[in-house]
Backbone and ligand atoms as CSV (ligand in chain L), in Angstrom:
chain,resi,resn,atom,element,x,y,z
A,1,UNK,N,N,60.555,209.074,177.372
A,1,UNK,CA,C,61.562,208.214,176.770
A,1,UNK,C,C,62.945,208.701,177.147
A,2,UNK,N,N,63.974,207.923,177.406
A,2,UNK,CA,C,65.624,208.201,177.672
A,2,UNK,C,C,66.234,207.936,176.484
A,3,UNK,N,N,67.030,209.117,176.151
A,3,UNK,CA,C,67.922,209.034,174.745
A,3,UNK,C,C,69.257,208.994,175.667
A,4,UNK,N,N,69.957,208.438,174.672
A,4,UNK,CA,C,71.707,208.335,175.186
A,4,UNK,C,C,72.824,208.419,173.749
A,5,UNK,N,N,73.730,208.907,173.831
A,5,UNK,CA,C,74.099,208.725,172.386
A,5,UNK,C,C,76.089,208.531,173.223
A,6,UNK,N,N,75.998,207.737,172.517
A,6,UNK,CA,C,77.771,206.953,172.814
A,6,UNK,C,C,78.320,206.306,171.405
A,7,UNK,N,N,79.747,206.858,170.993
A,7,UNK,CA,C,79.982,206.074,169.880
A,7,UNK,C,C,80.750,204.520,170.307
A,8,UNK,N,N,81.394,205.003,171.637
A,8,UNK,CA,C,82.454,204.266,171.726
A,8,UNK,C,C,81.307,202.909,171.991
A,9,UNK,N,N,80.466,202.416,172.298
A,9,UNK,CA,C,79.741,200.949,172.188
A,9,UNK,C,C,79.836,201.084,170.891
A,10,UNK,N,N,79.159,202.018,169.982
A,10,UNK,CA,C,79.372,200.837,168.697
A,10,UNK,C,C,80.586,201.004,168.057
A,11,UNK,N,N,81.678,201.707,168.334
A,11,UNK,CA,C,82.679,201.479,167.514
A,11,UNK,C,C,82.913,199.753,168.345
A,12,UNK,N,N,82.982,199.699,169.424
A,12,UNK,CA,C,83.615,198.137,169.749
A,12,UNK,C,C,82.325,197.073,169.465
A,13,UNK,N,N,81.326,197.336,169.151
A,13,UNK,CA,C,80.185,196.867,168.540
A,13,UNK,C,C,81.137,196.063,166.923
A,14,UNK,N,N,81.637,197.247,166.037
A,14,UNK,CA,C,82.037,197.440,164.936
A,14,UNK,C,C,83.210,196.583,165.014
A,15,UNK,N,N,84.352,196.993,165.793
A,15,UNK,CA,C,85.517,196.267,166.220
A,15,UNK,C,C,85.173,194.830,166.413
A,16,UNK,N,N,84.167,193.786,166.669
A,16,UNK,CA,C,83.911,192.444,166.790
A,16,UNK,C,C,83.388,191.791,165.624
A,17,UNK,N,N,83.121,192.197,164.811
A,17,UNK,CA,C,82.769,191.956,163.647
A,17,UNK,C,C,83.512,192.321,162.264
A,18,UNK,N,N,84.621,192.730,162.374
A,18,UNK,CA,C,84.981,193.595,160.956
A,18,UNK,C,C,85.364,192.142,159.720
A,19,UNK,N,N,85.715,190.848,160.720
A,19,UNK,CA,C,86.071,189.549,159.409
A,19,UNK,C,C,85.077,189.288,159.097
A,20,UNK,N,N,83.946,189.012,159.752
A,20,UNK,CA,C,82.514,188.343,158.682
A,20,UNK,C,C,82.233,189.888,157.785
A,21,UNK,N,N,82.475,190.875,157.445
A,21,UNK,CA,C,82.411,191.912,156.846
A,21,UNK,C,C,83.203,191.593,155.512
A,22,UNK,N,N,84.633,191.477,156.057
A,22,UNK,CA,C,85.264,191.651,155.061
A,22,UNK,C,C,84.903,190.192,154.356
A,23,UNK,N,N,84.714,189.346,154.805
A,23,UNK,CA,C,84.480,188.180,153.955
A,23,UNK,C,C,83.222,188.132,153.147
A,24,UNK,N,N,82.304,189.072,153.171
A,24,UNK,CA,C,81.119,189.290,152.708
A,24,UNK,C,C,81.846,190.208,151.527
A,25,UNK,N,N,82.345,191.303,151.737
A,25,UNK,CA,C,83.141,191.976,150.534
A,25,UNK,C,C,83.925,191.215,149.530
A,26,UNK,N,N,84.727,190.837,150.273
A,26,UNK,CA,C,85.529,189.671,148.902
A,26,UNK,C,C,85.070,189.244,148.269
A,27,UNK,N,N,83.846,187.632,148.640
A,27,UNK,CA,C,82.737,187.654,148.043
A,27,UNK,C,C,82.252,188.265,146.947
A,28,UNK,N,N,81.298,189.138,147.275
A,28,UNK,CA,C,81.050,190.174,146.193
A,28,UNK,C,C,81.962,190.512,145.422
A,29,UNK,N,N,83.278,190.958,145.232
A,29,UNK,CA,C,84.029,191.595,144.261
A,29,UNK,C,C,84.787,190.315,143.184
A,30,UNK,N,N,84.894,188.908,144.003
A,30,UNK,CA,C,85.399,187.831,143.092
A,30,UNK,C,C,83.890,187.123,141.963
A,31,UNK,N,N,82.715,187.829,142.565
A,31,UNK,CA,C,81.726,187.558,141.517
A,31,UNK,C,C,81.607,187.977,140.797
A,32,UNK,N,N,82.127,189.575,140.597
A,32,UNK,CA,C,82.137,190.093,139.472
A,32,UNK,C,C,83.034,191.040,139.921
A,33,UNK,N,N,84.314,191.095,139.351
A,33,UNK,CA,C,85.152,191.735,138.845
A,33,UNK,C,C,85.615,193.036,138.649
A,34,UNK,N,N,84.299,193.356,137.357
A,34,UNK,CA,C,83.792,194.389,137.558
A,34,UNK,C,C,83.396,196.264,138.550
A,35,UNK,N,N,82.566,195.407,139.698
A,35,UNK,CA,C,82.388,196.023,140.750
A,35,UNK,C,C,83.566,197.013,141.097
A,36,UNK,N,N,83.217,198.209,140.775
A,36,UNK,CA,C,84.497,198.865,141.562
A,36,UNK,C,C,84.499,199.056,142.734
A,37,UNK,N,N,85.923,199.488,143.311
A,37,UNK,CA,C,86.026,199.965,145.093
A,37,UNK,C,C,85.454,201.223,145.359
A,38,UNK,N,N,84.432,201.380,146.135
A,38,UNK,CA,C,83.671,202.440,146.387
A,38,UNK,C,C,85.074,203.745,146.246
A,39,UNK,N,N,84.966,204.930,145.981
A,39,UNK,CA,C,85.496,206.102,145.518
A,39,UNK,C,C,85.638,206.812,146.925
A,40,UNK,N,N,84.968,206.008,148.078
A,40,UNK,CA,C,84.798,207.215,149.578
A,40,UNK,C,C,85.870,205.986,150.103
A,41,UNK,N,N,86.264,206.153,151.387
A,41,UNK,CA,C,86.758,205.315,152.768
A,41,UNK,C,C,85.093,205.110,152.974
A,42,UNK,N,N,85.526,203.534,153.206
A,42,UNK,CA,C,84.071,203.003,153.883
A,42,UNK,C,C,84.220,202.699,155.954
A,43,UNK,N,N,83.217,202.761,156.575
A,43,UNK,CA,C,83.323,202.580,157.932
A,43,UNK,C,C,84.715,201.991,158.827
A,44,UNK,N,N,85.044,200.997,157.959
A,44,UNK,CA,C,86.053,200.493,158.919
A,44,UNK,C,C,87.705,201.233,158.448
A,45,UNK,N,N,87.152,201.956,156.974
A,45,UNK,CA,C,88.830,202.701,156.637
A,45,UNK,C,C,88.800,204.033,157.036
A,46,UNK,N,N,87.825,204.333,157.848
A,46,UNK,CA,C,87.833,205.907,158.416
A,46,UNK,C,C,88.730,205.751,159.348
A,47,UNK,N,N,89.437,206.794,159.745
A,47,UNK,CA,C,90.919,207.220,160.350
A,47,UNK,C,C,90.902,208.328,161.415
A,48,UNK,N,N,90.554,209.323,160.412
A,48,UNK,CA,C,90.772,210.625,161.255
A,48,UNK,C,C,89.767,211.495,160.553
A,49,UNK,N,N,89.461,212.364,160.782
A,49,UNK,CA,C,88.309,213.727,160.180
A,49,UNK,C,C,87.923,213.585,158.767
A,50,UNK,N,N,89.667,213.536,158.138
A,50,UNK,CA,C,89.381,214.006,156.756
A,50,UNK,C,C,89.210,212.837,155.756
A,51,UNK,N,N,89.021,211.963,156.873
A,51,UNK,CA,C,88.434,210.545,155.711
A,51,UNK,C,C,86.619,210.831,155.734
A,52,UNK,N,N,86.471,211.651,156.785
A,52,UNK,CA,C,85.238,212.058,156.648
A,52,UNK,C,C,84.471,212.819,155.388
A,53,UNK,N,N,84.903,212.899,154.354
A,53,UNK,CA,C,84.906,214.009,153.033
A,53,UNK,C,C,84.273,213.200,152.201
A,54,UNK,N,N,82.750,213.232,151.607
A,54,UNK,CA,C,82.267,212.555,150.450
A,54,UNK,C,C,83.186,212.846,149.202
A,55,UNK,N,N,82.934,211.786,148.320
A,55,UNK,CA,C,83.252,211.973,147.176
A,55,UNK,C,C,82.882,213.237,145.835
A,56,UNK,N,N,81.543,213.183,146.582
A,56,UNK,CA,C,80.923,214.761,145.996
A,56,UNK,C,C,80.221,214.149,144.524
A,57,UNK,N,N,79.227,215.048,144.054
A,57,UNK,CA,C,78.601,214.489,142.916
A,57,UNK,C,C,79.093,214.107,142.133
A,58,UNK,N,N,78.631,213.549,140.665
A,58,UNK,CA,C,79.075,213.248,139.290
A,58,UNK,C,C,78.342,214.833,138.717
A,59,UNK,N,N,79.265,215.316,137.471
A,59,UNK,CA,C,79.084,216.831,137.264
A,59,UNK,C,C,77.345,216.511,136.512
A,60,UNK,N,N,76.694,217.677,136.733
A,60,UNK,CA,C,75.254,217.432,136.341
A,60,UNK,C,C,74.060,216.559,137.310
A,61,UNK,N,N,74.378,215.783,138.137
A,61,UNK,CA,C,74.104,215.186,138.576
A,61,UNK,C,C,73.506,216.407,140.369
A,62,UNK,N,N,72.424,215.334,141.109
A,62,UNK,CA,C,72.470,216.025,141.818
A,62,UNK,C,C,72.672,214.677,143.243
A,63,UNK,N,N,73.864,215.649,143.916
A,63,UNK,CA,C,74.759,214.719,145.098
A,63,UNK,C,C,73.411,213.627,145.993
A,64,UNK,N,N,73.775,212.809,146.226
A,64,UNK,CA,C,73.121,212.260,147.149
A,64,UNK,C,C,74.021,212.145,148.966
A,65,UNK,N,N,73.058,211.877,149.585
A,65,UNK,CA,C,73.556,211.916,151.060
A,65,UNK,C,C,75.365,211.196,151.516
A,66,UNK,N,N,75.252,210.415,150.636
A,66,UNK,CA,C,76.176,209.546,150.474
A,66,UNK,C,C,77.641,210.060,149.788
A,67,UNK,N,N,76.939,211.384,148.712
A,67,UNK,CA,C,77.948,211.249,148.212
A,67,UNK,C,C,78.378,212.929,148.662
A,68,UNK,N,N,77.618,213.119,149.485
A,68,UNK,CA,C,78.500,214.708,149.781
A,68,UNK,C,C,78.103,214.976,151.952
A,69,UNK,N,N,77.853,214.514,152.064
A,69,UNK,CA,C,77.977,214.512,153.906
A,69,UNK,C,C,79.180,214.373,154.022
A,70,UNK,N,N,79.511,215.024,155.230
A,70,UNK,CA,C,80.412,215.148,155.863
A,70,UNK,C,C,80.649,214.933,157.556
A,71,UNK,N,N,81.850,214.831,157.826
A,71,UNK,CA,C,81.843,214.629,159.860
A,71,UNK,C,C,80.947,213.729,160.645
A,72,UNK,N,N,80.520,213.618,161.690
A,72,UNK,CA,C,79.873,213.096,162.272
A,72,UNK,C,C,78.388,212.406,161.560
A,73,UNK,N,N,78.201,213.608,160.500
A,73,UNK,CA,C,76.446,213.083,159.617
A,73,UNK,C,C,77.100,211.754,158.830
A,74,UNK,N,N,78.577,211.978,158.098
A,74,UNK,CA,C,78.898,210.699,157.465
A,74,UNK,C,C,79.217,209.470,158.070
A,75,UNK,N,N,79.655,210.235,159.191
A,75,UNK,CA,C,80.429,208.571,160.424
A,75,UNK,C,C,79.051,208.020,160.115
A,76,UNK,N,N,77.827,208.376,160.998
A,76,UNK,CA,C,76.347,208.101,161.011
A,76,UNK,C,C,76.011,207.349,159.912
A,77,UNK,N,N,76.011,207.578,158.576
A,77,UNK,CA,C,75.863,206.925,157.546
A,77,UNK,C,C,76.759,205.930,157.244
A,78,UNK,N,N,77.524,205.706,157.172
A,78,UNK,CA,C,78.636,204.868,156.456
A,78,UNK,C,C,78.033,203.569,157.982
A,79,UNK,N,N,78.368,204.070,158.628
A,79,UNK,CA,C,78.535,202.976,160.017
A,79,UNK,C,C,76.701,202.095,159.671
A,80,UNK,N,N,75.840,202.853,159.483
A,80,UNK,CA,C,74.050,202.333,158.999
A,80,UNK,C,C,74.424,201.213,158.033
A,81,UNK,N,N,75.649,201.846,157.265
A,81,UNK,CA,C,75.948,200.865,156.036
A,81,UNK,C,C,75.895,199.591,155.993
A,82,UNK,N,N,76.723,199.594,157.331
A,82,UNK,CA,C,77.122,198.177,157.613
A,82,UNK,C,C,76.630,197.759,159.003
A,83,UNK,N,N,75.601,198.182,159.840
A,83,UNK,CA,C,74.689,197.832,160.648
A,83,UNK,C,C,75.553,198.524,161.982
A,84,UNK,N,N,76.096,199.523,162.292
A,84,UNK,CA,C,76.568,200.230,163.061
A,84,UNK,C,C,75.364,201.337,163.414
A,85,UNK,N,N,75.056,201.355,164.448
A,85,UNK,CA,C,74.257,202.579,165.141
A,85,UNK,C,C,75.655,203.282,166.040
A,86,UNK,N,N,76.062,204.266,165.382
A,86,UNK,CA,C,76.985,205.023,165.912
A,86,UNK,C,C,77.382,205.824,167.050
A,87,UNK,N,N,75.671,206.517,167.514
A,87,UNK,CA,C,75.144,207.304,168.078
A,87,UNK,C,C,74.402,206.172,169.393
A,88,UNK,N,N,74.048,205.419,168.896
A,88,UNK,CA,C,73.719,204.147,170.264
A,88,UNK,C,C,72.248,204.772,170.580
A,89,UNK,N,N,71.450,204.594,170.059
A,89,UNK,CA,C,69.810,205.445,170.612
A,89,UNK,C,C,69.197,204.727,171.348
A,90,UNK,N,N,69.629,203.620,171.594
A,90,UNK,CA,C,68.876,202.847,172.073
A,90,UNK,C,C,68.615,203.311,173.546
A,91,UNK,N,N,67.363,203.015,174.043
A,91,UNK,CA,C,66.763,204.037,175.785
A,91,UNK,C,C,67.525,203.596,176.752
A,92,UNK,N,N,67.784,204.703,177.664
A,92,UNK,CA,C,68.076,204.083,179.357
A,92,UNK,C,C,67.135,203.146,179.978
A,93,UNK,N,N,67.726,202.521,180.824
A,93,UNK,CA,C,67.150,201.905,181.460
A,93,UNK,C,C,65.800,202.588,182.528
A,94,UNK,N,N,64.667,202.268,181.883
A,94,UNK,CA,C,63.323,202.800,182.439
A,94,UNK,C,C,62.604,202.040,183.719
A,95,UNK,N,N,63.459,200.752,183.991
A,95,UNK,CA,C,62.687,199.987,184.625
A,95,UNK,C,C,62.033,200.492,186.011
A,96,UNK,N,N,63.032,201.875,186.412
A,96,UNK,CA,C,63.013,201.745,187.976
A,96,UNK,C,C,63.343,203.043,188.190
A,97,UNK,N,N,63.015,203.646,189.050
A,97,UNK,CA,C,63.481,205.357,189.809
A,97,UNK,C,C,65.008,205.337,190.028
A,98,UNK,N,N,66.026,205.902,189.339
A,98,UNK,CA,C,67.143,205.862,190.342
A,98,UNK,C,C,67.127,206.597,191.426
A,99,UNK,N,N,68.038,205.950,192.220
A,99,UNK,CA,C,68.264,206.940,193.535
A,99,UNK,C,C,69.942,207.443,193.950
A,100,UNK,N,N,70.131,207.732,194.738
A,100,UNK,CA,C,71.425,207.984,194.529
A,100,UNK,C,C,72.692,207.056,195.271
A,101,UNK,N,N,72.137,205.905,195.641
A,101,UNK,CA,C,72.688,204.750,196.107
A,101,UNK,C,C,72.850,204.177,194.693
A,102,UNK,N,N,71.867,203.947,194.126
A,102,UNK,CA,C,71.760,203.082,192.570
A,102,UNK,C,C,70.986,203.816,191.692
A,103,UNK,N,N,71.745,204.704,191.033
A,103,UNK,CA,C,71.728,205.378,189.914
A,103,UNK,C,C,71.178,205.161,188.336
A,104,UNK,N,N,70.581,205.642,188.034
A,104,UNK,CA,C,70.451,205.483,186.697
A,104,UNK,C,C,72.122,206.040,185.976
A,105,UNK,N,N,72.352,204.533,185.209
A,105,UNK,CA,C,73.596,205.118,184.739
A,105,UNK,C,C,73.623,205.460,182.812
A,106,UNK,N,N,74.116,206.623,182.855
A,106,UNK,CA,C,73.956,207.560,181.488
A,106,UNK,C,C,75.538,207.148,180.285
A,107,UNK,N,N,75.658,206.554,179.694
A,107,UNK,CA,C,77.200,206.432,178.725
A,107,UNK,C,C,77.397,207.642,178.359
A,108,UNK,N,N,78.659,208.097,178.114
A,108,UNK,CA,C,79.023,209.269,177.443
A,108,UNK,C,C,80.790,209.081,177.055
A,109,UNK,N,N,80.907,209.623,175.624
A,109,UNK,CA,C,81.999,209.479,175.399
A,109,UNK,C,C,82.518,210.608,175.285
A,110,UNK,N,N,81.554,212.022,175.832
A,110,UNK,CA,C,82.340,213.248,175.351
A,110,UNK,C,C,82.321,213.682,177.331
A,111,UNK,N,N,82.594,215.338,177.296
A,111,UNK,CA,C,82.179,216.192,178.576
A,111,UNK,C,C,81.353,216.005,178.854
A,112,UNK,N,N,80.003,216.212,178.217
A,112,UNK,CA,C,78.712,216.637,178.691
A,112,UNK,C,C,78.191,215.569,178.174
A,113,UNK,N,N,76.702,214.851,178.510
A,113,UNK,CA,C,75.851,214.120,178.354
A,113,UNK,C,C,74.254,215.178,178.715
A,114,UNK,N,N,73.339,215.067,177.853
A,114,UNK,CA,C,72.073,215.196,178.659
A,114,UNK,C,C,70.889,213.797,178.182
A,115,UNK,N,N,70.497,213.584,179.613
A,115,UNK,CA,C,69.231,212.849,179.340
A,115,UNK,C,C,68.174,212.881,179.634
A,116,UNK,N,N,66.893,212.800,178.929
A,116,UNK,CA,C,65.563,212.665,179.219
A,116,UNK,C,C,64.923,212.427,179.958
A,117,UNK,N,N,64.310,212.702,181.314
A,117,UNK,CA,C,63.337,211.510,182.010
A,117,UNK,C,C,62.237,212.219,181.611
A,118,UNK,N,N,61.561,210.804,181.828
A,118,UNK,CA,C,59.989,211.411,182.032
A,118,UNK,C,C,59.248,210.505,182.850
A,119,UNK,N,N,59.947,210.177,184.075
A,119,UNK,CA,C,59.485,209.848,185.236
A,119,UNK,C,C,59.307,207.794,185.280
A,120,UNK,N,N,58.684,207.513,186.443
A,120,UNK,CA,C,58.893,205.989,186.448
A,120,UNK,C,C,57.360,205.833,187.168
A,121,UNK,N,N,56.422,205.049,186.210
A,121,UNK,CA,C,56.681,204.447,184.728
A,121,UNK,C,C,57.014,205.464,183.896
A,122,UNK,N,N,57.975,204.844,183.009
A,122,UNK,CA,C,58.053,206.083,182.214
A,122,UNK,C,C,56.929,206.835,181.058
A,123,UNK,N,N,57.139,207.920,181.023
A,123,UNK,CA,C,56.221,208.933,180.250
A,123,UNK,C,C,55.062,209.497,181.558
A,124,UNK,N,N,55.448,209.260,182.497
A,124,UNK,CA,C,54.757,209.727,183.198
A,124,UNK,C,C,54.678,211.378,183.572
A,125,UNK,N,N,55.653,211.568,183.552
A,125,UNK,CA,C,55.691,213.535,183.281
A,125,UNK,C,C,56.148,213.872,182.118
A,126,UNK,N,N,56.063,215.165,181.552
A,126,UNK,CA,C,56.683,215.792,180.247
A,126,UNK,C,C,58.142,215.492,180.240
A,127,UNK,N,N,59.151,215.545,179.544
A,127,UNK,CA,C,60.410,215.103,179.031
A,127,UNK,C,C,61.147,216.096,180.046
A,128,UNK,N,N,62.290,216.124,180.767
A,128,UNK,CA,C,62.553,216.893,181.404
A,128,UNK,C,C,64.232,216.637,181.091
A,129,UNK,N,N,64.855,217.248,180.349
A,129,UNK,CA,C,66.387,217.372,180.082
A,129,UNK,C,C,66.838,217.804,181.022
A,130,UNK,N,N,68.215,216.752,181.513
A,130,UNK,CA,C,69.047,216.896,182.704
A,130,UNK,C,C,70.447,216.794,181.958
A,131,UNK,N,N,70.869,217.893,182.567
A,131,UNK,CA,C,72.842,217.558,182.283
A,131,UNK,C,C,73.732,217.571,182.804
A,132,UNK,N,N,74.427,216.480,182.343
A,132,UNK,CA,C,75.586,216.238,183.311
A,132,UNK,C,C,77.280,216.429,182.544
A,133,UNK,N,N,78.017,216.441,183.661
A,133,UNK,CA,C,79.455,216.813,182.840
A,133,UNK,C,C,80.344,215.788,183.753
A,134,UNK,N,N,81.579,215.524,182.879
A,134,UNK,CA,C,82.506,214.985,183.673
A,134,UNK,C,C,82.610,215.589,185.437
A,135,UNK,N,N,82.507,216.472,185.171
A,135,UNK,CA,C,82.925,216.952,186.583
A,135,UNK,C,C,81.891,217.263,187.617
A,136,UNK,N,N,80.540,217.412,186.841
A,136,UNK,CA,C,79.597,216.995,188.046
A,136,UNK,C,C,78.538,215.788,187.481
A,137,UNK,N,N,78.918,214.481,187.496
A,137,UNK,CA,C,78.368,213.237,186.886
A,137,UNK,C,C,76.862,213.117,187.000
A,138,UNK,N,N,76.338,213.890,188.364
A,138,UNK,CA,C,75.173,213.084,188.814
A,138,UNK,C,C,73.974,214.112,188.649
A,139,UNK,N,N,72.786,213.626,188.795
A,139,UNK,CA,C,72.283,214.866,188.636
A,139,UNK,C,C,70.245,214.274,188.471
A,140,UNK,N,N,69.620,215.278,189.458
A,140,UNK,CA,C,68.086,214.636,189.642
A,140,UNK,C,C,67.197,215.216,188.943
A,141,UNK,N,N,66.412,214.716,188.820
A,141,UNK,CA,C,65.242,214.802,188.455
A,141,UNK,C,C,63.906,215.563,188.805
A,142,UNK,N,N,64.095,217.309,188.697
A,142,UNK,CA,C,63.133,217.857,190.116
A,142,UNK,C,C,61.716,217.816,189.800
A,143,UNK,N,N,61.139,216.748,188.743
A,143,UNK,CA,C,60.029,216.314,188.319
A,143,UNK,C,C,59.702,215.272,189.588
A,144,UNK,N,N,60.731,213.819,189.383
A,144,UNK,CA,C,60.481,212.920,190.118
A,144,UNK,C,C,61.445,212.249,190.952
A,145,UNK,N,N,62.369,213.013,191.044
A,145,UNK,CA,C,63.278,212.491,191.535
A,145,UNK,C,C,64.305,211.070,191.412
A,146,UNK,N,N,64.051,210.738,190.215
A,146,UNK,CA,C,64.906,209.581,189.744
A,146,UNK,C,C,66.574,210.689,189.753
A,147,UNK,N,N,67.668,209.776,189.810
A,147,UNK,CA,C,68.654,210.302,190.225
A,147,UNK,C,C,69.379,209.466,188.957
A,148,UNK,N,N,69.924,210.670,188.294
A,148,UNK,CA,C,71.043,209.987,186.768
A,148,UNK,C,C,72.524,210.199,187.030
A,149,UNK,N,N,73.381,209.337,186.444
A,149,UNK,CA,C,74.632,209.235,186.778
A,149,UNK,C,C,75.584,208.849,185.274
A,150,UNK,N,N,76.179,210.152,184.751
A,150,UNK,CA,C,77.129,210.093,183.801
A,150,UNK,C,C,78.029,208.966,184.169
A,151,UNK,N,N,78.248,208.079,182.859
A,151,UNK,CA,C,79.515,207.097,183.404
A,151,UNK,C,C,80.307,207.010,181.845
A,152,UNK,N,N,81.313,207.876,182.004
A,152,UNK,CA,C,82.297,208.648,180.743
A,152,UNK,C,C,83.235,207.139,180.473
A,153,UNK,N,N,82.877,206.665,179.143
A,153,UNK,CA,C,83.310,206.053,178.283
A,153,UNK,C,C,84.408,206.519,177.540
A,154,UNK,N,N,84.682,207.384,177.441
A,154,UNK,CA,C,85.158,208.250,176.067
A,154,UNK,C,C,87.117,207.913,176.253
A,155,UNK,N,N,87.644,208.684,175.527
A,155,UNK,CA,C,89.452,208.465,175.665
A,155,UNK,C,C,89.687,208.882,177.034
A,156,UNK,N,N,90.967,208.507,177.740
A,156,UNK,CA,C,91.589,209.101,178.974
A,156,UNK,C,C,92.074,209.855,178.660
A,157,UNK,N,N,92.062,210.898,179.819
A,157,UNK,CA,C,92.736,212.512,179.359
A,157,UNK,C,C,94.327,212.443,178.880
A,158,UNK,N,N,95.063,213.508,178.467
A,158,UNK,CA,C,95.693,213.406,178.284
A,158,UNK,C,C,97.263,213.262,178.946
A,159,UNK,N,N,98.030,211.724,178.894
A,159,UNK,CA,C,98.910,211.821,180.170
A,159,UNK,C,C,99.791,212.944,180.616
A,160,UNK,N,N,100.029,213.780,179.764
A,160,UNK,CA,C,100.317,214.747,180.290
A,160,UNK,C,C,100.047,216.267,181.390
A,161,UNK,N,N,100.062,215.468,181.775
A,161,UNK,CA,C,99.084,216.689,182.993
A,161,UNK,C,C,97.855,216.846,183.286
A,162,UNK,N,N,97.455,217.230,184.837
A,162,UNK,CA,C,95.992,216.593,185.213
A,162,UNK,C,C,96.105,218.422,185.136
A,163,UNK,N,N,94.857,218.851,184.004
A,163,UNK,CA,C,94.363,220.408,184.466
A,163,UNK,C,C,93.104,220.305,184.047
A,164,UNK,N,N,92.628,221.226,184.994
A,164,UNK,CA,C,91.135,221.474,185.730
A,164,UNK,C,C,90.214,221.482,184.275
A,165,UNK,N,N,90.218,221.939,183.447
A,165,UNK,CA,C,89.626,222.181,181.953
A,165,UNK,C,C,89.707,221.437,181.135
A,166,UNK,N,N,88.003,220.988,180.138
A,166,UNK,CA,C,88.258,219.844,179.920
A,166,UNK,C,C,87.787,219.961,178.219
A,167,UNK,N,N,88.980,220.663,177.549
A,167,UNK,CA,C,89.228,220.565,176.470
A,167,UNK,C,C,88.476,221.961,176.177
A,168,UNK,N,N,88.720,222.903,177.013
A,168,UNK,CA,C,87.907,224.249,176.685
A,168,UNK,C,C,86.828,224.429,177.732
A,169,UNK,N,N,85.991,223.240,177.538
A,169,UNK,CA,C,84.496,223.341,177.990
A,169,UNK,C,C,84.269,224.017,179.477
A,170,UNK,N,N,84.110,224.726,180.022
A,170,UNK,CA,C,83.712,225.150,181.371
A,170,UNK,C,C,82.474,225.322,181.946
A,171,UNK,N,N,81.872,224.989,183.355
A,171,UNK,CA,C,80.419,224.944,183.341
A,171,UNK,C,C,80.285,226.365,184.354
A,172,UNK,N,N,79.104,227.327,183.499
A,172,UNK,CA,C,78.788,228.242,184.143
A,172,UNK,C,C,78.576,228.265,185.703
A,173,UNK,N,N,79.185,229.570,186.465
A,173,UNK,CA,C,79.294,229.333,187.424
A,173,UNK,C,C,77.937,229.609,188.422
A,174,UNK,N,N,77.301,228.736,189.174
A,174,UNK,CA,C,75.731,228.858,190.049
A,174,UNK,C,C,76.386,229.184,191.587
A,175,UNK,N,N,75.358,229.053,192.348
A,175,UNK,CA,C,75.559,229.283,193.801
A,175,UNK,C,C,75.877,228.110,194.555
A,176,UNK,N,N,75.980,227.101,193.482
A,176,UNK,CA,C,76.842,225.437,194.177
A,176,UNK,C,C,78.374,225.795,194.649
A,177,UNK,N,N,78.763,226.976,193.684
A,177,UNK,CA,C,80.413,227.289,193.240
A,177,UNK,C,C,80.634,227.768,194.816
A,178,UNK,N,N,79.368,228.873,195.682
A,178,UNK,CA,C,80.322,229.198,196.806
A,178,UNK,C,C,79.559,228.778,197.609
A,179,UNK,N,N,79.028,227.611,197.670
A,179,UNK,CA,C,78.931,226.989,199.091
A,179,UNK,C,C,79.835,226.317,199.719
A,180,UNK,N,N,79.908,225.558,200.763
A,180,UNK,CA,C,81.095,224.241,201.339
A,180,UNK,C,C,81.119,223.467,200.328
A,181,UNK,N,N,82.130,222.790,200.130
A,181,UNK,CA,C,82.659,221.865,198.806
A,181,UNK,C,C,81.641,220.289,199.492
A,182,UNK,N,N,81.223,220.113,200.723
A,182,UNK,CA,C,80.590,219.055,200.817
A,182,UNK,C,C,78.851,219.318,200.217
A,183,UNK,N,N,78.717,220.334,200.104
A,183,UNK,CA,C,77.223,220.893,199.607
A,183,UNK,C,C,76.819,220.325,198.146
A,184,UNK,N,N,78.143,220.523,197.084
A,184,UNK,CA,C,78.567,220.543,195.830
A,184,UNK,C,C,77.686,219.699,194.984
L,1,ZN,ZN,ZN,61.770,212.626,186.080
């Protein structure tokens, strides 16, 4: 099986839909009154990190997932809330061997991506994790040779200056580092 995990599809997943949402909310709250405004930021009022912060239990009580997750586990939840798959699980494309003319192509919104093969048809060999980084995108399969190809979704760097490092991350150095740069 091929796993892939990208937020940026479903945040613009999320982004096409947010009025039939909110009109479903209104709804609900002019039926009864009552109803209070949830106590957390819900999916579409998350901002930055620290909207990421549950509300935390009622005293005596014991927290539920909802009410004390945090970071990325809460994006995950809140976004389920409202039919957001955040993480995008849905499989690569299995139909066919890539090669390196026509690639199996991998989403990624961060540095690094790794993905699964297990050959074409798939499941045909054991799971074999391949990884790729911005800076070396592509990358085979020495099971079967299907050929995968990172294709970085994520923000553009920052306009201020093109440097070699990509937010810290550096990839250990192999014997690719001192061959001819056409070897690479
Ligand atoms: Zn393979």
């Amino acid at each position: 099986m091929f796993l892939q995990r990208s937020a940026v599809a479903a945040a613009r997943r999320a982004a096409a839909a947010p009025a039939l949402r909110r009109g479903i909310a209104v709804t609900a709250v002019r039926r009864n009154d009552k109803v209070p405004a949830p106590n957390y930021k819900t999916f579409n009022e998350v901002k930055t990190a620290q909207d990421l912060l549950g509300p935390g239990a009622k005293p005596g009580t014991v927290p539920s997932d909802l009410e004390q997750s945090t970071g990325l586990e809460r994006l995950e939840i809140l976004g389920k809330m409202e039919g957001v798959d955040i993480f995008d699980m849905r499989p690569l494309d299995a139909s066919r061997l890539g090669t390196m003319a026509d690639p199996i192509l991998v989403r990624s919104a961060g540095d690094e991506q790794y993905a699964g093969c297990t050959g074409f048809p798939a499941d045909s060999h054991n799971v074999i994790w391949l990884g790729m980084t911005r800076k070396r995108p592509i990358e085979r399969c020495p099971e079967c040779g299907s050929v995968y190809k990172m294709n970085y979704v994520g923000p553009d760097d920052d306009a201020h200056g093109h440097h070699d490092h990509h937010h810290g991350f550096e990839e250990p150095k192999t014997f690719a580092d001192y061959v001819k740069p056409e070897y690479y």
